[in-house]
C-alpha positions in Angstrom: -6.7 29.5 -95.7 -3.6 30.8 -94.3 -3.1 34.2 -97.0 -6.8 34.6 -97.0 -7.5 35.0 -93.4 -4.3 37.4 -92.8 -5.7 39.1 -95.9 -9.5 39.5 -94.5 -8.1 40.2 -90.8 -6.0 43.4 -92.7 -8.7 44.9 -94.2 -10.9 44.6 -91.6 -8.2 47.0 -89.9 -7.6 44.4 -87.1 -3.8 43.4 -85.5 -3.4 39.6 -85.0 -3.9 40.6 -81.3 -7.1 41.9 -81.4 -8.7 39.4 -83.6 -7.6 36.7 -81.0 -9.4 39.1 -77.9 -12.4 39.5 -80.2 -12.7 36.0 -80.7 -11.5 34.3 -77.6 -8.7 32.3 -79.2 -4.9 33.1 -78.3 -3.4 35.1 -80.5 -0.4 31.6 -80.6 -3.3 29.9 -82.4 -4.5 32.7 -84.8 -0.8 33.2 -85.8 -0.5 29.3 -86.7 -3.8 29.8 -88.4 -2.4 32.8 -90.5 0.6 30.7 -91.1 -0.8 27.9 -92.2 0.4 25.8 -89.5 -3.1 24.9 -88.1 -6.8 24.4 -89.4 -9.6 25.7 -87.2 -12.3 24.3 -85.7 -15.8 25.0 -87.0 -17.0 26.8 -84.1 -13.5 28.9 -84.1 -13.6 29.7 -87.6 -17.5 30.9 -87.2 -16.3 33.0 -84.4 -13.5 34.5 -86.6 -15.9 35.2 -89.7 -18.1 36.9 -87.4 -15.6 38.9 -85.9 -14.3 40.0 -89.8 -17.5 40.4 -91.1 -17.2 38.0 -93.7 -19.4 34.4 -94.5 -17.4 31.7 -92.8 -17.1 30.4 -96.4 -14.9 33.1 -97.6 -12.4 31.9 -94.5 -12.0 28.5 -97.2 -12.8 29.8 -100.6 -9.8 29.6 -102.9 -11.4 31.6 -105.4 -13.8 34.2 -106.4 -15.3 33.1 -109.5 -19.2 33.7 -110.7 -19.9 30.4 -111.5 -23.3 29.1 -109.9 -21.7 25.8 -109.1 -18.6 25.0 -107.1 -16.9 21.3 -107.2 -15.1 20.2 -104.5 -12.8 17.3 -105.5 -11.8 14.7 -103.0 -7.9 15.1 -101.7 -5.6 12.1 -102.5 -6.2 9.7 -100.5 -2.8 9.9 -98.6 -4.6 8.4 -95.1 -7.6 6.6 -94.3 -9.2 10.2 -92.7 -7.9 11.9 -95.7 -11.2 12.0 -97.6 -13.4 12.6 -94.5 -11.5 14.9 -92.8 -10.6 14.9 -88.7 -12.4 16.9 -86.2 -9.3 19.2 -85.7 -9.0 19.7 -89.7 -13.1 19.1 -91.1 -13.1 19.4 -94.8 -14.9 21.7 -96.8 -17.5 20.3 -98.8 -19.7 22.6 -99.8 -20.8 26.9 -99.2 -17.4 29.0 -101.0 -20.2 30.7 -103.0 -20.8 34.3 -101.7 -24.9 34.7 -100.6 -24.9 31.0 -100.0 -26.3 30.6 -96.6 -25.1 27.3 -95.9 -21.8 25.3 -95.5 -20.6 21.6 -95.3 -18.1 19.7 -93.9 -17.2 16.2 -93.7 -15.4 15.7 -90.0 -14.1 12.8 -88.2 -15.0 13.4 -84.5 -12.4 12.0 -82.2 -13.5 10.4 -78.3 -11.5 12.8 -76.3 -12.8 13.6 -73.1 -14.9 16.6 -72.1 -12.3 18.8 -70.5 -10.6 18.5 -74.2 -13.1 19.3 -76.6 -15.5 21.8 -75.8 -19.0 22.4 -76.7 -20.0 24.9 -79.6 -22.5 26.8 -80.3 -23.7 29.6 -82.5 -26.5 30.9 -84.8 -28.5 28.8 -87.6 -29.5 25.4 -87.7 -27.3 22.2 -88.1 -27.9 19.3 -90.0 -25.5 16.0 -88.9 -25.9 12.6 -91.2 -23.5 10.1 -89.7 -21.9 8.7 -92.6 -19.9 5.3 -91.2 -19.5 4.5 -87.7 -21.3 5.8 -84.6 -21.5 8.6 -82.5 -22.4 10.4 -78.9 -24.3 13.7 -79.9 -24.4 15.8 -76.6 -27.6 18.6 -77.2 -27.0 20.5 -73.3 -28.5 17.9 -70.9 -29.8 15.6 -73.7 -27.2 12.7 -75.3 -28.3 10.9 -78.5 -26.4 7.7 -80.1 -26.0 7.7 -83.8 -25.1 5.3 -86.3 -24.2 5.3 -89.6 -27.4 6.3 -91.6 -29.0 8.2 -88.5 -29.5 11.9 -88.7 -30.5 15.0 -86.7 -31.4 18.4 -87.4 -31.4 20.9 -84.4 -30.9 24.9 -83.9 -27.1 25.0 -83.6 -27.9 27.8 -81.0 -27.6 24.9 -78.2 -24.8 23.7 -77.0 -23.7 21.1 -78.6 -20.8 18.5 -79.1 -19.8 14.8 -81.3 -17.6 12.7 -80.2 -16.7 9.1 -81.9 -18.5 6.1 -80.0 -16.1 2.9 -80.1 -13.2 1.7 -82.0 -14.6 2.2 -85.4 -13.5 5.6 -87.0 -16.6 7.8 -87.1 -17.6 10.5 -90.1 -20.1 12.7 -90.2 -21.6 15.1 -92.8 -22.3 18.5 -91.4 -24.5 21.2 -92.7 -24.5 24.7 -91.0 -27.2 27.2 -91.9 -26.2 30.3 -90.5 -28.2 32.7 -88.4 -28.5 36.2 -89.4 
């Protein structure tokens, strides 16, 4: 991601500087972004697509090929949240095609506390299928407990968070439909 995003923020005609402002992020963290040093959250890298003008898709997409249908091949299994992916670093699954309107990712939500992750929220609808282990899901006031199996579909327009509920790694599949 790290050549594509300094690529897109360049010809949108924006320094590193004002892409953090526009998107509330430091501009430390947008430069480790561009460097390759750091993955970003979903809600950060929505907030930078929006900011470019691009489908939060073409922030991931390695390449730009017409082909109707894109594979995305598992990585080596290297660690036991290599496959599913962490919260800090969700993996891609699905949505590189331009037009597409929605995009996967398979995360592994950690339990740190609320002063550490904060909530997200943003335009579209969100689909969450909790694919082993269980999970808080905290919709504003409301908090639901899911389990492996269990899954919700609410407008991602709500503040929302996941976190991991006991001792047992927790993945989820996530869809985002984006808003227009």
């Amino acid at each position: 991601m790290s050549l594509k995003l300094k690529l897109l923020r360049v010809q949108a005609g924006l320094t590193l500087e004002d892409l953090a402002q526009q998107t509330e992020l430091t501009r430390s963290y947008v430069s480790k972004l561009e460097r390759g040093v750091s993955t970003p959250s979903i809600g950060a890298a929505l907030r930078i697509a929006k900011v470019l003008g691009v489908q939060v898709e073409a922030l991931f997409s390695e390449s730009h090929e017409d082909d109707p249908v894109v594979i995305h091949r598992a990585p080596p299994a290297s660690s036991a949240t290599a496959a599913a992916g962490t919260a800090r670093n969700p993996r891609l699954v699905s949505g590189t095609l331009p037009g597409h309107k929605m995009v996967a990712f398979v995360v592994s939500p950690t339990d740190e506390p609320t002063r550490n992750h904060p909530m997200s929220h943003h335009q579209g609808e969100e689909i969450l299928y909790v694919l082993k282990g269980s999970i808080t899901l905290q919709l504003a006031r409301r908090t639901e407990i899911l389990k492996a199996g269990d899954s919700v579909h609410f407008n991602s327009s709500i503040p929302h968070k996941i976190t991991s509920l006991g001792k047992a790694p927790a993945s989820v599949l996530l869809v985002i439909a984006e808003g227009a």
